[in-house]
C-alpha positions in Angstrom: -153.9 111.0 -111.9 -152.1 107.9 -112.1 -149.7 108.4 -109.2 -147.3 106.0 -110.0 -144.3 107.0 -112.4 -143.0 103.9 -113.5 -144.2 100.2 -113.0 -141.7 97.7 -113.1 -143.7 95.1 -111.9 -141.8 94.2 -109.4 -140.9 97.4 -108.0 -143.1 100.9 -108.5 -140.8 104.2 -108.5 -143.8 106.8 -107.2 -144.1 110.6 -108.7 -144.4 111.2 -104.5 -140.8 110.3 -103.9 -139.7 111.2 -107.6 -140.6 115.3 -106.3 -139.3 114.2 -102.7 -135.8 113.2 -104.0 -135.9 116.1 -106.8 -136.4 118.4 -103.4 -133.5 116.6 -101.4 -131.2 117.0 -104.6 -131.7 121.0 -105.3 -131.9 121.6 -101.8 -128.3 120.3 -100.8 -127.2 121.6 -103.7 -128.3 125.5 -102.8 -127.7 124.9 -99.2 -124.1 123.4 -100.4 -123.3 126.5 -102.5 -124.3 129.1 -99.8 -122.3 127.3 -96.8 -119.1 127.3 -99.4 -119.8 131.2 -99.6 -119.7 131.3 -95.6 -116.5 129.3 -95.2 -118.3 126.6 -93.3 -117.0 123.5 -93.6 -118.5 120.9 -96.4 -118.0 118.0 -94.2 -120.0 119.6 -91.7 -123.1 120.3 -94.1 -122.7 117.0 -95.6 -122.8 114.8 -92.2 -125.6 117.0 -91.1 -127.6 116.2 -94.6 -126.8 112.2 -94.0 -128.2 112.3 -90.3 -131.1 115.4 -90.4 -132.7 114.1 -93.6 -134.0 110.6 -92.6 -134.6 111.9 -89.0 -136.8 114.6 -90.5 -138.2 111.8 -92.8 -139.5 109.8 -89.5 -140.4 112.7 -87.8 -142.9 113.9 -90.7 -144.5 110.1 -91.0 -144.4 110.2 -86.9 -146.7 113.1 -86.9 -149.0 112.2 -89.7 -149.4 108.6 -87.8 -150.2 110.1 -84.6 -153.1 112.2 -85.6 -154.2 109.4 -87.7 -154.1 106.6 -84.9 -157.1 105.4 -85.4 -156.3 104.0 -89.4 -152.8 103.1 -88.6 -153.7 101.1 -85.2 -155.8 98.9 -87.4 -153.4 99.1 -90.3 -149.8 99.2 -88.7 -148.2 97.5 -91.9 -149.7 100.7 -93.9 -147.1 103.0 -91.5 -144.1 102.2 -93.6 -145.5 103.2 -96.9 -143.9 106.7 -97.1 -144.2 106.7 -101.0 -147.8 106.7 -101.1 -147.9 109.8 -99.0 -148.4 110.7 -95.3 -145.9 113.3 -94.0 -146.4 116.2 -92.1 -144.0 118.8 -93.1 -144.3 120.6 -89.5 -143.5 117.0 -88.1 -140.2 116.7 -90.2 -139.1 120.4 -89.7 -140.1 119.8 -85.6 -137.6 116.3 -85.9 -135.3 118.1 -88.0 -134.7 121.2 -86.4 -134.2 119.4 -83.0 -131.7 117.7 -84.2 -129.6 120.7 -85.9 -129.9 122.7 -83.0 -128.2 119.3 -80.8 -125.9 118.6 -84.1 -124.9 122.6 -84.2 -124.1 122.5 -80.4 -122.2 119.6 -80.3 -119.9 121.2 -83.2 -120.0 124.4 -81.4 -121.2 125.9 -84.9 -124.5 129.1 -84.8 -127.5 127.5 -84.9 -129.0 130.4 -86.6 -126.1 130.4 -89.2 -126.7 127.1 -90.1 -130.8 127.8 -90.1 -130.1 130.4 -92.5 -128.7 128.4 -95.2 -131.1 125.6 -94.6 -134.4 127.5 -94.9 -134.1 129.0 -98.3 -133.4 125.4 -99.6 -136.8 124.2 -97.4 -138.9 126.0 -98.7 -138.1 125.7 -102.2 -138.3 122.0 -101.5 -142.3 122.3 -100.0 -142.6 123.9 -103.2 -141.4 121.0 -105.4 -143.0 118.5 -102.8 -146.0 119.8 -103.4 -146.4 118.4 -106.7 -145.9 114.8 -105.2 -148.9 115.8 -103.4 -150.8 116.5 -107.1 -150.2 113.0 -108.2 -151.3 111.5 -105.1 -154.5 113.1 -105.7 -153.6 114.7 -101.9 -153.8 118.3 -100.5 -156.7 120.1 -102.3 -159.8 121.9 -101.5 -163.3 121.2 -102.0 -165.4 120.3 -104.7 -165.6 122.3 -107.3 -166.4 122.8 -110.8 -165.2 122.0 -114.2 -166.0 126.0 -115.6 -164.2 127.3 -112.2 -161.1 125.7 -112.9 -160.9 126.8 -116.7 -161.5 130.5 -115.5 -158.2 129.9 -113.4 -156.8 129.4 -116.5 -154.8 126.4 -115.1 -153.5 123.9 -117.3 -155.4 120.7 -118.8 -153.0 118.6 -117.0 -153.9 120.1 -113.5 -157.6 120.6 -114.4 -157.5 116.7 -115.4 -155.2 116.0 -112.1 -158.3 117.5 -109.9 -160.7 115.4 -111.2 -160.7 112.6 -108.8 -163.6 110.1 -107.9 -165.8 111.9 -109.7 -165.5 115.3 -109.0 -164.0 118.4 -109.3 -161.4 120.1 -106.8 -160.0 123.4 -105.9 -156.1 122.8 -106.5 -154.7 124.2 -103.0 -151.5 121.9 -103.5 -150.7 124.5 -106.5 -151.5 127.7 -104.6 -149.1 126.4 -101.8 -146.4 125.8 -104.3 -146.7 128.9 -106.0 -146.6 130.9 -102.4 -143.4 128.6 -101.6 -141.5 129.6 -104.7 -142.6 133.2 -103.8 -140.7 132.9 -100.4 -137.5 131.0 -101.8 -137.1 133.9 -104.7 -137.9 136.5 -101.7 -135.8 134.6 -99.1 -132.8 134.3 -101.1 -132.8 137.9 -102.0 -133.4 139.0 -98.1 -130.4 136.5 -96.9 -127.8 138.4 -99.0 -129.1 142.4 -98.1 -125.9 143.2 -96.3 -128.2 144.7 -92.8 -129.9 141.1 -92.7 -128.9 140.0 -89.3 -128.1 136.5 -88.7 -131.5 134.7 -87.7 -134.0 136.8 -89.1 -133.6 134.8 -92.9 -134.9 132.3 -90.3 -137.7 134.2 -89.0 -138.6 135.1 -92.5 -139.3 131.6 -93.9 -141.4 131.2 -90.2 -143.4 134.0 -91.1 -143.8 133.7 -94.3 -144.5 130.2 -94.9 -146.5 130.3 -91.2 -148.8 132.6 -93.2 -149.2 131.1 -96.3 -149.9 127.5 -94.5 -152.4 129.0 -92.2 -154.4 130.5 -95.1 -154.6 127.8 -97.4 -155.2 125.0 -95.1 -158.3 126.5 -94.2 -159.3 125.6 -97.9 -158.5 121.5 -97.5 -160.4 119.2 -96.8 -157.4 116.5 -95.8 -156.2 118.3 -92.7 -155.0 116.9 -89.8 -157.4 117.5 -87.1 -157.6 117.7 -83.3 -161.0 117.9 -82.3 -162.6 120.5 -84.5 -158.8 122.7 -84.6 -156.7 122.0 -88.0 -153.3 121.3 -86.4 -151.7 122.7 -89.1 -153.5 126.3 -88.6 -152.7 126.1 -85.3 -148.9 125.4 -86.0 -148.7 128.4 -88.6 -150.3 130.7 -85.6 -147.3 129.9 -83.7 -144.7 129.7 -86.3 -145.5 132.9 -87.5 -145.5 134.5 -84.1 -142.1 132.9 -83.3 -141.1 134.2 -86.8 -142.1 137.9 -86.2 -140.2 137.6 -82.3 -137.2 136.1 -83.9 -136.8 139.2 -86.6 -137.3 141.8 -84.2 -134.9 140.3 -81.5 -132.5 139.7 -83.8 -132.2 143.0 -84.9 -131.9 144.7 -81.8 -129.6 142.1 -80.2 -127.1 143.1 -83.1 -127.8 146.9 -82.4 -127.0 146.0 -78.6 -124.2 144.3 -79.7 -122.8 147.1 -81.7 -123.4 149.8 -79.2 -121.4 147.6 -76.5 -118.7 146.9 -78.9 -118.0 150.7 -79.6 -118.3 151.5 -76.4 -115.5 149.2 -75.7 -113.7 150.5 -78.0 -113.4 154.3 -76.2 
């Protein structure tokens, strides 16, 4: 798959950051359209896209880089090619979410109001990204074979797509997309159920996607690794934990909170 979309010759424009941008685009846009809903500012949302976006854009290619120090030491001039892949989602949503949760304070604005919004639009946007992924021939399994594909019943264009250097591979870039778009359409339902509590919309995309991550990365063969763990399993063991503690406190801190109010009240 050729992973360039369109050669100028002077200047390449890759399908990588033609999905990337794609993602940015739909993403502000949902996360634009909810905020309006929950009479928080649009200035606000928009400052925080201009600043948390290329922050979460370094943090991503930071975190790649670092568990890959032994190419980019040699190659340092390779470290700014972003466009031919090389970010790590949990790096950018690490960089990211630091930097809302400083942004939110300084504004005086909930953190977990603000989380809310965002992580619907996230994980639609892994799901898009993912097919960046597909053209960079990045972020599949293992070798496999032509008749295993076809009983998938995948398309000749992603059956083609996996063929790369000669073989056959399992398309895991696909099953993560497909379990991303699963979350957003169950994510954006659970935000609006009147007794979802503020934060747990959070927790959800944590536990969900922590699950879904830690499953399929089990099936790559491009993970980044740290001895013989796969950082990214490790990650979704702890995301989804945080995700599970983050539902349940949030629910019982707004039961607290409604038993002290009405006991105010008499």
């Amino acid at each position: 798959m050729n992973p360039i979309m369109i050669d100028f010759g002077f200047i390449q424009i890759y399908w990588y950051s033609f999905f990337l941008l794609i993602a940015f685009i739909i993403g502000c846009y949902l996360a634009l359209k909810e905020a309006k809903k929950r009479n928080i500012d649009e200035d606000f949302m928009i400052n925080l896209f201009f600043y948390t976006i290329p922050i979460a854009f370094i943090g991503a290619r930071i975190y790649y880089v670092i568990f890959n120090l032994d190419y980019y030491s040699i190659n340092p001039i390779e470290i700014i090619k972003i466009w031919e892949g090389g970010l790590a989602i949990h790096g950018g949503v690490l960089a990211g979410f630091l930097f809302i949760l400083f942004y939110c304070r300084k504004h005086k604005v909930s953190l977990f109001q603000i989380t809310d919004i965002l992580v619907v639009s996230l994980i639609l946007g892994q799901a898009i990204g993912r097919w960046g992924n597909f053209f960079n021939g990045e972020a599949h399994g293992a070798v496999t074979t032509l008749a295993h594909l076809q009983n998938l019943h995948l398309p000749n264009f992603i059956i083609n797509g996996m063929y790369i250097d000669g073989n056959y591979y399992i398309p895991t870039f696909l099953y993560e997309s497909i379990w991303n778009i699963i979350g957003f359409i169950i994510l954006y339902i659970y935000r609006n159920r009147k007794n979802t509590h503020i934060g747990q919309t959070t927790g959800f995309y944590l536990l969900w996607y922590g699950i879904g991550r830690l499953i399929i990365e089990g099936m790559r063969t491009d993970s980044l690794m740290l001895g013989n763990i796969r950082i990214a399993q490790l990650v979704s063991i702890i995301t989804l934990i945080i995700g599970i503690i983050l539902i349940v406190y949030q629910k019982y801190q707004n039961r607290y909170q409604k038993e002290e109010n009405s006991e105010s009240d008499i």
